[in-house]
C-alpha positions in Angstrom: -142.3 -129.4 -87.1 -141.0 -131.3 -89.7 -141.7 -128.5 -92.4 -139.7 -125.8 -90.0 -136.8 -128.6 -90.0 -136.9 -128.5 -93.9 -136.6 -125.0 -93.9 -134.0 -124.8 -91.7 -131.7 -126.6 -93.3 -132.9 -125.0 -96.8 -131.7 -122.1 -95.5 -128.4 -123.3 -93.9 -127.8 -124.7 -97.2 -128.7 -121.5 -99.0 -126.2 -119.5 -96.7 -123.4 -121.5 -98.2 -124.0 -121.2 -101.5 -124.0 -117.5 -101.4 -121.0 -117.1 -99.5 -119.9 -118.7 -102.3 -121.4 -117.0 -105.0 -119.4 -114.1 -102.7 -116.4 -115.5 -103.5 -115.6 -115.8 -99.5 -113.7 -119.5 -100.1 -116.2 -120.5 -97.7 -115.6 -124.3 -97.5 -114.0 -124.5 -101.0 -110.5 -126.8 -102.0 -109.2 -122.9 -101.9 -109.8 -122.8 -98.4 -106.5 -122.8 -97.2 -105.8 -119.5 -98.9 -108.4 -118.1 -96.4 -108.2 -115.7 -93.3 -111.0 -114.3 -92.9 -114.0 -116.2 -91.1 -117.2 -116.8 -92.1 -119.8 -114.6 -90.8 -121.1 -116.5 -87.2 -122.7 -118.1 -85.3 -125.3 -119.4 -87.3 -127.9 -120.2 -85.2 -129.4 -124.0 -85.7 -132.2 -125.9 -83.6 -131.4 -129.4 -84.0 -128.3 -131.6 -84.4 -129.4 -132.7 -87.8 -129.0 -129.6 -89.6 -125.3 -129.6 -89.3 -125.1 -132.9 -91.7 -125.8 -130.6 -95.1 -122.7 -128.5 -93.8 -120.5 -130.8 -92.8 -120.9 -133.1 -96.7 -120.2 -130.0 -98.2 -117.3 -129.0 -95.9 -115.8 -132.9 -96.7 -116.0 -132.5 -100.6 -112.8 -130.7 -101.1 -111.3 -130.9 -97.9 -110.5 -132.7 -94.2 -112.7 -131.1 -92.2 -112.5 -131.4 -87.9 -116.0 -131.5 -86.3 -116.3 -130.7 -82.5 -119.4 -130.6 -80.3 -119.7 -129.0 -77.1 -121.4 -131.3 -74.5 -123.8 -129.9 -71.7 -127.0 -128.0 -73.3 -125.7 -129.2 -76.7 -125.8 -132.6 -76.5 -127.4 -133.7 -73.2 -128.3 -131.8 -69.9 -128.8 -133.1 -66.4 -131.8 -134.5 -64.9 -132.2 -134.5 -61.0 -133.2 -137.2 -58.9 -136.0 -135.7 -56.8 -136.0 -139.0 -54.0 -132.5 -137.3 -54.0 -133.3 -133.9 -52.6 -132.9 -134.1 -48.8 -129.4 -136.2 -49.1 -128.5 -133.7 -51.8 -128.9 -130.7 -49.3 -127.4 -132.6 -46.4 -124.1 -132.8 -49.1 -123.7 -129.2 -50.2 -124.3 -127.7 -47.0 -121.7 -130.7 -45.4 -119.2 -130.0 -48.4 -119.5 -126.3 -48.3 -119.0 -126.0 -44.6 -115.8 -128.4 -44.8 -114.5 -126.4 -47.4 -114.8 -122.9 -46.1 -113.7 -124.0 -42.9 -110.4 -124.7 -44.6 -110.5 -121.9 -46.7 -111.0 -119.4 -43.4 -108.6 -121.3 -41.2 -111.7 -122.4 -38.4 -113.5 -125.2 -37.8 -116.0 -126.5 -40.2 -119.0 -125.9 -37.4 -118.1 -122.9 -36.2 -120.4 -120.0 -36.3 -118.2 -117.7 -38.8 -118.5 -120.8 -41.2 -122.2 -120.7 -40.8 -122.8 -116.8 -41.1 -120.7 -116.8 -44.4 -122.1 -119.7 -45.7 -125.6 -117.6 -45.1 -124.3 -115.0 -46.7 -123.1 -116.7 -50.0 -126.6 -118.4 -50.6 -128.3 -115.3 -49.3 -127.1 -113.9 -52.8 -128.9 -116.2 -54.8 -126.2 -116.3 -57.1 -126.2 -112.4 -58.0 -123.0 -111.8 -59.6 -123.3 -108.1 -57.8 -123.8 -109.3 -54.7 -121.4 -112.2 -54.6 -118.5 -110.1 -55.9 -119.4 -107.7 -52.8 -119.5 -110.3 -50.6 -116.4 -111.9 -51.7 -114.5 -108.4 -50.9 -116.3 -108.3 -47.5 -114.9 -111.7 -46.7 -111.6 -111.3 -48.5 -111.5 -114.3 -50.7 -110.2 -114.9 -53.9 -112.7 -115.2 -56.5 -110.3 -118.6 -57.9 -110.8 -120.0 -54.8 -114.1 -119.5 -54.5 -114.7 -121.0 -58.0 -112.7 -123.5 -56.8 -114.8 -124.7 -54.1 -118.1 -124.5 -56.3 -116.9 -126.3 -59.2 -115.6 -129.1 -57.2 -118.6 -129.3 -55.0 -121.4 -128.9 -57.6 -119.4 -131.2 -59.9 -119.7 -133.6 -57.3 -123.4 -133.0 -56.9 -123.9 -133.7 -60.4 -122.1 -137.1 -60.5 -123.9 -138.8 -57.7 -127.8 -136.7 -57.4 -128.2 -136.2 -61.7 -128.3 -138.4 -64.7 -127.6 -137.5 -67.7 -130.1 -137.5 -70.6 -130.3 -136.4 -74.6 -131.6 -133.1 -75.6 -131.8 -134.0 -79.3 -132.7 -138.1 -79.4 -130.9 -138.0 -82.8 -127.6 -136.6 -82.0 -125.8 -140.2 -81.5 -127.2 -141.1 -85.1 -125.9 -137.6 -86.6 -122.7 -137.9 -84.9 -121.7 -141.6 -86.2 -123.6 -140.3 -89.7 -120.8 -138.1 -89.8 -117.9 -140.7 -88.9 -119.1 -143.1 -91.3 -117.9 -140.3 -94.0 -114.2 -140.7 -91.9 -114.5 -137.4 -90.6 -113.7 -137.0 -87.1 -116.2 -136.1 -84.3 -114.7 -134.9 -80.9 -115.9 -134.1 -78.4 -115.0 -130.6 -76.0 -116.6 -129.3 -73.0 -115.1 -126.6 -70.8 -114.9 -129.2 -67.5 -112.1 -131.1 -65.9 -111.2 -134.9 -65.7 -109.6 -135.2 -63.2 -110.7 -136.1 -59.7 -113.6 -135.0 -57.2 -114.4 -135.2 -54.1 -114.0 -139.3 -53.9 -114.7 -139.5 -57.5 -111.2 -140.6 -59.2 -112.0 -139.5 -62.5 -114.5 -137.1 -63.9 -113.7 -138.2 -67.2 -114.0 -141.8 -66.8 -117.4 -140.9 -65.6 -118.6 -138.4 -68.6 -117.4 -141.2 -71.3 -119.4 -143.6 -69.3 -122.5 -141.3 -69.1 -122.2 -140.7 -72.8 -121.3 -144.5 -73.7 -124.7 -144.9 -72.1 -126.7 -142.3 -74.4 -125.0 -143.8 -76.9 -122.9 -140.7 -77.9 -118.9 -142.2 -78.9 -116.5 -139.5 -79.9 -113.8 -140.4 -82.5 -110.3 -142.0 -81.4 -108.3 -138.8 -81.0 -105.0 -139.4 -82.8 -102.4 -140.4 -80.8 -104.6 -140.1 -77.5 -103.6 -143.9 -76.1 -105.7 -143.7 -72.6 -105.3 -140.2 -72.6 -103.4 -137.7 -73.4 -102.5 -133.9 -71.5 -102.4 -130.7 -73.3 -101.9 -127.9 -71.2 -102.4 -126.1 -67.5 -106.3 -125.3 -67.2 -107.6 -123.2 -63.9 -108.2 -126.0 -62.1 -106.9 -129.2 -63.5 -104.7 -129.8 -66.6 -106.3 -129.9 -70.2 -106.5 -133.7 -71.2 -108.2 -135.7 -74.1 -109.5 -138.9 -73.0 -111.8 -141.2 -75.2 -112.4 -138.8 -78.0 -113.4 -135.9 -75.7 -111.7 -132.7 -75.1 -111.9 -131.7 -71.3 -110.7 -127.7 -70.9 -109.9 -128.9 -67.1 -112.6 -126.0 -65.9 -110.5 -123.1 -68.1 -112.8 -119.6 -67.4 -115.5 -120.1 -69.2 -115.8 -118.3 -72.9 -111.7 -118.2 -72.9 -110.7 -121.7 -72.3 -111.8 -123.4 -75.0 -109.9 -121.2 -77.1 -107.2 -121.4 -75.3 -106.9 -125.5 -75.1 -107.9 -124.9 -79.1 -104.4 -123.2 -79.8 -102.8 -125.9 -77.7 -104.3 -128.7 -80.2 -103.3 -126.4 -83.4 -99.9 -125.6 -82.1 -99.4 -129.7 -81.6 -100.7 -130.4 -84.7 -103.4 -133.1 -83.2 -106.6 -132.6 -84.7 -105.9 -134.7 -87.4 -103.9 -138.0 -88.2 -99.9 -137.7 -89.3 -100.1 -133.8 -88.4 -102.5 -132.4 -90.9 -103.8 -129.2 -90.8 -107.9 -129.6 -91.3 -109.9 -127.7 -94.1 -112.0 -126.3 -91.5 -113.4 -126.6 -87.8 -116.7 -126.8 -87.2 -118.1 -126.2 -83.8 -121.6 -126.8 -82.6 -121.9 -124.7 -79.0 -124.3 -123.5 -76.9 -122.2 -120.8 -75.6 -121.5 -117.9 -78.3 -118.2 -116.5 -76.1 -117.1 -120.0 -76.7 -117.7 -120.1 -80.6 -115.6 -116.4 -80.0 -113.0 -117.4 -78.5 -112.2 -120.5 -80.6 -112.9 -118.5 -83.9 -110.1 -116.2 -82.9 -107.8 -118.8 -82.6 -108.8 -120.4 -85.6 -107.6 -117.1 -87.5 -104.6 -117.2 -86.0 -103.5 -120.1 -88.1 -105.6 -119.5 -91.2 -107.6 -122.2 -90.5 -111.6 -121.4 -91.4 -114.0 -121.7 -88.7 -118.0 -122.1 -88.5 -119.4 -121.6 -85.2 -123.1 -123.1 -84.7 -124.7 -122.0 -82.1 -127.3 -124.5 -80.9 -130.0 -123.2 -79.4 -132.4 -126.5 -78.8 -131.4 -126.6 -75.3 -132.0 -122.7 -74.5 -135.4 -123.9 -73.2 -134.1 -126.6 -70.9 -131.3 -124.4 -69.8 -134.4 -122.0 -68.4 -136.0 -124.3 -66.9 -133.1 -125.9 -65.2 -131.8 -122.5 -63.9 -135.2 -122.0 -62.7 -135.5 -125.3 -60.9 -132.1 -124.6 -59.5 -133.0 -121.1 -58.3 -136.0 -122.6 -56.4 -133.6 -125.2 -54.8 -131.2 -122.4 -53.7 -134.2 -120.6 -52.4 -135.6 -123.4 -50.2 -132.0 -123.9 -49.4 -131.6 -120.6 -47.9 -134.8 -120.8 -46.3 -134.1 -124.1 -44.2 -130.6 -123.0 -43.9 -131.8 -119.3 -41.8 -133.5 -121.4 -39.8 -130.7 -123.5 -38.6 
């Protein structure tokens, strides 16, 4: 393992210097001359391997790094003892909500055959966007309903743990160089359910993984960007929230918001480079567009160290809708 590390970065390292030998500017003190960027993602397997980037990045420049947060730096773990007051929950919260939605009492039995209907789909995209049209509702309000009621689900029935167990000790590596580390993930953090404050609760979480974000300049206790889908964009604590932006788009979007503001770095300055570690390639997309829209050079790295977690936790999850439907239909 540790010889496929070594190589790893060797070769990360190796990709630099012949961009360079290119003549690409790729993280040179000519930087700022540059439009184009860099070829992307780059695909990387553990946290560590971003350190040999990011010295090089700092040499001649002020470079901005940002991580993603769920799959990159920690993923949920679910409380089996959990499970039945877990059900009782979604199926409580999802019948109270699409009883407001369709105008009818939470119990009633149109609540109950559509609420059959949306798990009977498993989560097909094919099927739930049929469905939806069948029903007449609005595709926002339906993401509505499940963000706010999964988000809730993950806040009381899931802790939070560390993919990588050396990610903290990467991250302050890097801010002992006095570069800054933010953090950006595509959620809200604002309030939930009869949780006040998503975001107080994600700092906490990552406070207790030992994961602390750099002091965003300017932030205070927090500080709004810009209109998301569901809640506005805020920085709170060091971390980015996109306040639920569509996923693969609002990142970028919140990114242009920050550029445009001029709050990336201290006294206004415009960084040598962003680097973003993601999970999610649309989102390295997205933000790499923006980055080129204000000649700023951008290196997406895609982290791919929680794609076997992600699998399993999608399959767990499938199995829980499954049983869920099941008990449901026979209701």
């Amino acid at each position: 393992m540790r010889a496929m590390g070594f190589l790893r970065r060797y070769a990360l390292l190796a990709f630099i210097g012949f961009a360079e030998i290119l003549g690409s500017n790729f993280l040179r003190g000519g930087c700022q001359a540059m439009t184009v960027n860099t070829p992307f993602p780059i695909a990387i397997h553990t946290i560590e391997e971003i350190l040999p980037i990011v010295k090089k990045a700092a040499e001649t420049g002020k470079p901005v790094v940002l991580f993603d947060i769920d799959y990159t730096l920690t993923r949920p773990l679910f409380e089996k003892s959990k499970k039945d007051s877990l059900y009782k929950y979604i199926v409580s919260a999802l019948r109270a909500e699409f009883g407001k939605l369709l105008n009818v009492s939470e119990n009633s039995s149109e609540v109950t055959q559509v609420l059959k209907d949306l798990l009977g789909t498993h989560g097909d995209g094919e099927m739930l966007a049929k469905l939806m049209k069948e029903l007449n509702i609005d595709k926002k309000a339906l993401k509505r309903i499940l963000r706010e009621v999964l988000s809730f689900a993950a806040v009381t029935y899931f802790t939070q743990a560390l993919i990588d167990q050396n990610a903290p000790k990467v991250i302050q590596e890097i801010q002992q160089q006095h570069i800054p580390c933010y953090g950006f993930t595509a959620l809200s953090a604002g309030a939930c359910g009869t949780i006040p404050s998503l975001g107080d609760w994600r700092l906490k979480e990552l406070a207790h993984l030992e994961i602390v974000f750099s002091p965003f300049p300017g932030q205070g206790t927090g500080l709004s960007l810009c209109k998301g889908f569901l809640e506005n964009a805020w920085v709170q604590g060091g971390v980015i929230f996109a306040g639920g932006e569509d996923q693969g788009q609002g990142k970028g979007k919140v990114l242009r918001e920050l550029l445009q503001r001029r709050l990336l770095l201290p006294q206004g300055e415009k960084p040598s480079v962003i680097l973003m570690i993601d999970d999610n390639e649309a989102n390295l997309e997205s933000m790499s567009k923006i980055s080129k829209e204000f000649s700023i050079p951008f290196l997406g790295l895609q982290y791919k160290g929680g794609e076997q977690h992600c699998a399993y936790d999608r399959a767990m999850l499938k199995s829980f809708i499954v049983q869920l439907v099941s008990e449901f239909m026979q209701k």
